[in-house]
C-alpha positions in Angstrom: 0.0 0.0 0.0 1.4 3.4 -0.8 3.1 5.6 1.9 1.5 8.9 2.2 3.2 12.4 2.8 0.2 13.3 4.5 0.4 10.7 7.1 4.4 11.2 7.8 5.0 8.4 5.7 3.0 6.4 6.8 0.4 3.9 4.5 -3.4 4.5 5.6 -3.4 1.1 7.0 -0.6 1.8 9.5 -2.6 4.8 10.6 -5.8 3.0 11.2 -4.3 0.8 12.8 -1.6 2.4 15.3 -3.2 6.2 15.8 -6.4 6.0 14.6 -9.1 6.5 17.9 -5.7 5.5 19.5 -3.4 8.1 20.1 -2.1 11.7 18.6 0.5 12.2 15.9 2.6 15.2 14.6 3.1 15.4 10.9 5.7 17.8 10.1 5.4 19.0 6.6 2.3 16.9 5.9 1.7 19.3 2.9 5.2 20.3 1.9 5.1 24.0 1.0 1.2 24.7 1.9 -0.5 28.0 1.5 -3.2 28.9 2.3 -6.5 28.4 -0.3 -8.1 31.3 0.7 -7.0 34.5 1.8 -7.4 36.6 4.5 -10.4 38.8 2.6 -12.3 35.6 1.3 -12.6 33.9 4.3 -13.9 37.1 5.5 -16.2 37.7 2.8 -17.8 34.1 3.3 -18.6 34.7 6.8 -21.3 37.5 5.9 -23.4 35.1 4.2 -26.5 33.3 5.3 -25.7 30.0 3.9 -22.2 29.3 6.0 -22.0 28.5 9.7 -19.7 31.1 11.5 -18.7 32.3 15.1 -16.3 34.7 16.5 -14.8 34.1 19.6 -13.3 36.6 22.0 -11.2 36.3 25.2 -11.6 39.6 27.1 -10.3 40.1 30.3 -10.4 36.3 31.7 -13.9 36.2 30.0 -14.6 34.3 27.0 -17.7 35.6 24.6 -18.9 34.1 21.0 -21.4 34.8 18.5 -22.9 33.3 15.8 -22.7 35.0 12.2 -23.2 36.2 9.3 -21.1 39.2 9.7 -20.9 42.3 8.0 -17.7 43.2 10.1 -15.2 41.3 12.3 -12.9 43.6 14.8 -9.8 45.5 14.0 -6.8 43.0 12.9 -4.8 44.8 15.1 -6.5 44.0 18.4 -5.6 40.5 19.9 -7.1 37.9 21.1 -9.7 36.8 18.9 -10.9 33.5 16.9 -13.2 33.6 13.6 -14.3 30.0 13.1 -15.8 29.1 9.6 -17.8 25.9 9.3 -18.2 23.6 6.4 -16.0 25.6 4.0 -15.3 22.8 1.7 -19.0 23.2 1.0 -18.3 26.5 -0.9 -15.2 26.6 -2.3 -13.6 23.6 -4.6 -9.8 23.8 -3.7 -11.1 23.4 0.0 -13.1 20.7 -1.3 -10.5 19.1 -3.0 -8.1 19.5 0.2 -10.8 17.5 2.5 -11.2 14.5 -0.1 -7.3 13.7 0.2 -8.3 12.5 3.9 -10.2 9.9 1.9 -8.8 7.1 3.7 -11.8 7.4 6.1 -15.1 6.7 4.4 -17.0 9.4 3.6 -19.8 8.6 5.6 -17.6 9.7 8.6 -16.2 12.9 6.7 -17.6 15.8 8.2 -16.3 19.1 6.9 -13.1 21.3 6.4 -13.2 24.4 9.2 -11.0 27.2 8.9 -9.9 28.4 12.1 -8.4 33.0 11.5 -7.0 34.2 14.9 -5.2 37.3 15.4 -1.8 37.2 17.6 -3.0 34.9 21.1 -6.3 34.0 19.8 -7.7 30.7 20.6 -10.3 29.1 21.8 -9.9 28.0 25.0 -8.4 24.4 26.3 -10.8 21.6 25.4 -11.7 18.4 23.9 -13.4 17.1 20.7 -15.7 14.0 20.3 -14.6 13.1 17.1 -11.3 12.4 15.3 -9.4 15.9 13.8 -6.5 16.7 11.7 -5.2 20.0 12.0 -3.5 21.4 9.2 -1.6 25.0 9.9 -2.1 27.2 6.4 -0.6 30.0 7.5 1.6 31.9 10.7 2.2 29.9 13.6 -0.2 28.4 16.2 1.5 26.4 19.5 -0.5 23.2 20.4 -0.9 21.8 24.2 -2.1 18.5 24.1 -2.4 16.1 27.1 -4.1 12.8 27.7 -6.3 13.7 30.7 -9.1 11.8 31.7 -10.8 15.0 33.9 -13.1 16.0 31.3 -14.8 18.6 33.8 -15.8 22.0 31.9 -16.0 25.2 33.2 -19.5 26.0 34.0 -21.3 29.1 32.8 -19.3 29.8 29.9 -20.5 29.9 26.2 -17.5 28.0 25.0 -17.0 23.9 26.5 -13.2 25.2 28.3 -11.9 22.2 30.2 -11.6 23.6 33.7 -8.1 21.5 34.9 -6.2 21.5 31.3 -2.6 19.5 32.0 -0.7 19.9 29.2 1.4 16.5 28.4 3.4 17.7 25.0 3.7 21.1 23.0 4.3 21.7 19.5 4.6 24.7 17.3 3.3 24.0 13.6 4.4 26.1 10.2 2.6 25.9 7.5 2.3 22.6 5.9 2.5 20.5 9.7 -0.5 18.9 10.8 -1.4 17.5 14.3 -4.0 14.6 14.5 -5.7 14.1 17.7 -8.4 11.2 18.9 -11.6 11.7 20.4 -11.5 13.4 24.1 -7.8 14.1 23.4 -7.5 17.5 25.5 -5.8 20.4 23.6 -5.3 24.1 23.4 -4.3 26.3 20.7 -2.6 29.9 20.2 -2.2 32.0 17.6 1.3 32.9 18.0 1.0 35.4 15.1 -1.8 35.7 12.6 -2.5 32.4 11.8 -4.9 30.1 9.9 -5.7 26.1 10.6 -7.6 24.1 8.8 -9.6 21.4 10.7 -10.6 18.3 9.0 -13.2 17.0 11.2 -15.2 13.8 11.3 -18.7 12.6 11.9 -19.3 10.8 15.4 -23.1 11.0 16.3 -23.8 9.5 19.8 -26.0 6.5 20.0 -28.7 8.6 21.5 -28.7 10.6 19.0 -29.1 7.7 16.4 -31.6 5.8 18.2 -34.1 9.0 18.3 -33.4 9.9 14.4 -34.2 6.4 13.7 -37.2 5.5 15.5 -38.7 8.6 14.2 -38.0 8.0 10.7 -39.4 4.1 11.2 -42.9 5.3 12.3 -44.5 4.8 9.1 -43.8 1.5 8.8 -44.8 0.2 12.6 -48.2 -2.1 11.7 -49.5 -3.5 14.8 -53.0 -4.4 13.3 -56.1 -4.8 16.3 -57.0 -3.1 19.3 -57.1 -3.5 23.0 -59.2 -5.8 24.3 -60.1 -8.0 28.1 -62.9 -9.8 27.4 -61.5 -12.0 30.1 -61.5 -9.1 32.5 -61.8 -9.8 36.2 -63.2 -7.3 38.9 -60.6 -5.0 40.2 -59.3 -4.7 44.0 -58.0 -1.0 43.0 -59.5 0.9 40.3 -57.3 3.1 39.9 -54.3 0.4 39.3 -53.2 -0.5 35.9 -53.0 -4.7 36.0 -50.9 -6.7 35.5 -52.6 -8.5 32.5 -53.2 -5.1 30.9 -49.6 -4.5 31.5 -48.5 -8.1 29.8 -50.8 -7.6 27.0 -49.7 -4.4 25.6 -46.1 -5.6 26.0 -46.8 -8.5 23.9 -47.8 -6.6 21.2 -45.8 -4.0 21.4 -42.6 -6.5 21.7 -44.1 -7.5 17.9 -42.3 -4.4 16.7 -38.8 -5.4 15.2 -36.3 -4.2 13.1 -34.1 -5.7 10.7 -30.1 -4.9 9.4 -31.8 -3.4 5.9 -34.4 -0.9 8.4 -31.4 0.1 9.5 -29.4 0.7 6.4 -31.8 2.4 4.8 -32.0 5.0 7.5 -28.1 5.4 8.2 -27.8 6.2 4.6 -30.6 8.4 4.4 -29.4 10.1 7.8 -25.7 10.1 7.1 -26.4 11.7 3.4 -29.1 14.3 5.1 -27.8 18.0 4.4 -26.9 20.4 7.6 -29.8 22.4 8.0 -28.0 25.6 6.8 -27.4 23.7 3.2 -29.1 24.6 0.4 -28.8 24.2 -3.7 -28.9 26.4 -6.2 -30.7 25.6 -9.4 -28.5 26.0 -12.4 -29.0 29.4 -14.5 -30.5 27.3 -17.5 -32.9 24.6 -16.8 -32.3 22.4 -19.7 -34.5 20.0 -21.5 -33.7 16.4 -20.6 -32.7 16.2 -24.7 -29.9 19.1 -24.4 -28.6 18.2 -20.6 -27.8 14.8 -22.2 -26.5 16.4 -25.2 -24.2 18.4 -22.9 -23.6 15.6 -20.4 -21.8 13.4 -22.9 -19.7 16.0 -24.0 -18.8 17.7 -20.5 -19.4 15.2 -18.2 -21.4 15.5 -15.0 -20.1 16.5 -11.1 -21.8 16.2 -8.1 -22.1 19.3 -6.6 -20.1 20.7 -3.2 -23.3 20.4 -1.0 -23.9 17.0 -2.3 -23.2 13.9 -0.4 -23.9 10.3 -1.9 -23.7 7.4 -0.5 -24.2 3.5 -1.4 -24.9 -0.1 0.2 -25.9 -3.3 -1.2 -28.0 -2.3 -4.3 -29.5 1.1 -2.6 -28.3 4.5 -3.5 -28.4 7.5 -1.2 -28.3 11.0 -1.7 -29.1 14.3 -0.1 -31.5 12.6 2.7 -33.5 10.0 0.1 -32.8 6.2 -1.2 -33.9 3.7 -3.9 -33.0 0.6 -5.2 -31.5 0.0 -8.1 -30.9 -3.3 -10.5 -27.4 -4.3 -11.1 -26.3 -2.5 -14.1 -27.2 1.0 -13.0 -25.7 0.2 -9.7 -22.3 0.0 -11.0 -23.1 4.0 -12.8 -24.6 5.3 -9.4 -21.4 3.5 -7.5 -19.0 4.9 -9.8 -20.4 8.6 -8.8 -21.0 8.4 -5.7 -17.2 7.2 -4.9 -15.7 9.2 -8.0 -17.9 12.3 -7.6 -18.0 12.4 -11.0 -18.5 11.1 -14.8 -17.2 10.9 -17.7 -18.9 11.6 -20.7 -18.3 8.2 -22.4 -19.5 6.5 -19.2 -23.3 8.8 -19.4 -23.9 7.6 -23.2 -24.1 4.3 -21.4 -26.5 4.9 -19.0 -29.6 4.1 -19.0 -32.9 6.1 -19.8 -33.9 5.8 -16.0 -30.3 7.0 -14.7 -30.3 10.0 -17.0 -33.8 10.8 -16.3 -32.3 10.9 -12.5 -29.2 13.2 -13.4 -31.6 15.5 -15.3 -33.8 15.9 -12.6 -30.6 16.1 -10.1 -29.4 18.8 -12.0 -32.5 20.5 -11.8 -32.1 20.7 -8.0 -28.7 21.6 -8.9 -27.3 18.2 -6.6 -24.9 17.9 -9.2 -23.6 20.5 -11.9 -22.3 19.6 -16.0 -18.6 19.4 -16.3 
């Protein structure tokens, strides 16, 4: 298996298996030469729109504050001491895009998003701990890294910000641009901007079980059928009428106990959930809305791309995207695979498709999910 500059060196198998949920590593020079992708203005520029998550974090006299964009302004670059975090940049802007799908070693249906952390000279937010695996990549200045493997995971209380509130520090590292730290879940770490600086966090999906249990026993309550009512025609006189029995208790948990779910239930709704757009996501139609006849025409020549915003997942012979599923026989299965994994198509490959796949692209361009070219 190939040794990756990103990983030190290391193949994507090594790192699964020795650091991976296990334990941090320092990557100097993961990117070799890395700039930034966006400058200073653009990032700023994105934060006053609706459709990208921001906050802006400020440490002021021992007290820590954040809000929640858009922004029309952020304060003076030559004040210290402040944080602009920008969520889900990858969604907007293809080089960031690009950057994110080089960590695709992970499957996507644990890819998150790409955040780009601006701080001015000592900004930071705070020492703390993540629940899911991160890489973070320094794009430009300098930012010193704390790190410790503490199992105190008490926060501060009252604060708007989850600061751990007895941070030990076990190592410290300075990145450059280009070095990357990776840390595991609940790895406590702090961060500083020594000088302006910019870090790109690569950040992966890790949805407690709670959380999953209540999005999928919501989404499974069409398809409870427990046919009949309640019924005692053997009913006996009761000593306390205000008691609920114990044979009205049994019976009720009989039926209900009829309820069961299979491995394809829950497929269908971790793809589904996992392919779901965040709530601030939405498409943008295409400035033409082509006939089926000319987006075909085009299709062959350009190719197709899924867009940004879009995320497509498969299993067995059921394709998800954007929140929805269907099955699919086995010959458009290997199309549908081939984009979902590839993000794109070829021309050549979309003159073989058939009538029901392109009638699926056409209408998928229509929502703009995916985009010609």
């Amino acid at each position: 298996m190939k040794k990756l500059t990103l990983l030190g060196g290391l193949t994507a198998a090594e790192f699964l298996r020795d650091y991976w949920h296990k334990k941090p590593l320092l990557i100097r020079q993961a990117i070799p030469d890395f700039q930034a992708l966006l400058s200073r203005d653009e990032l700023f520029d994105l934060v006053k729109r609706d459709d990208v998550e921001s906050r802006l974090i400020t440490h002021v006299k021992r007290q820590w504050n954040m809000d929640n964009g858009p922004f029309e302004q952020v304060p003076p670059l030559t004040q210290k001491d402040w944080t602009l975090l920008v969520q889900g940049v990858n969604l907007v802007d293809e080089k960031v895009d690009a950057l994110m799908r080089q960590f695709d070693f992970v499957p996507d249906a644990r890819l998150d998003d790409l955040m780009i952390s601006y701080a001015t000279e000592t900004g930071g937010v705070g020492a703390h701990f993540d629940s899911y695996d991160v890489f973070l990549l320094q794009a430009h200045g300098h930012r010193r890294w704390r790190i410790g493997a503490q199992t105190d995971l008490t926060l501060v209380e009252d604060m708007p910000l989850k600061i751990l509130k007895n941070f030990k520090a076990e190592e410290e590292f300075i990145l450059a641009p280009g070095d990357m730290l990776y840390l595991p879940p609940q790895y406590a770490h702090e961060g500083v901007a020594m000088d302006e600086c910019m870090t790109y966090s690569i950040g992966f999906r890790a949805p407690s079980y709670q959380e999953l249990g209540e999005a999928f026993l919501e989404s499974m309550i069409d398809s409870i059928d427990l046919p009949g009512r309640y019924a005692d025609p053997d009913l006996k006189p009761s000593k306390h009428r205000a008691e609920i029995s114990s044979a009205m208790l049994s019976r009720v948990t009989a039926e209900l106990n009829k309820v069961r779910f299979t491995q394809e239930d829950i497929a269908l709704f971790l793809g589904e959930y996992l392919s779901e757009p965040k709530a601030q996501v939405y498409f943008d139609a295409p400035e033409e809305n082509l006939t089926r006849t000319r987006f075909l025409q085009n299709a062959k020549k350009s190719g197709i791309k899924l867009s940004l915003k879009t995320q497509m997942l498969h299993r067995s012979n059921y394709i998800f995207i954007n929140g929805t599923s269907f099955e699919v026989g086995e010959e458009d299965l290997t199309i549908l695979k081939e984009l979902a994994n590839e993000r794109r198509l070829s021309g050549t490959i979309i003159a073989s498709a058939s009538a029901d796949v392109v009638d699926a692209f056409h209408t998928w361009h229509k929502d703009g999910w995916l985009t010609l070219g």
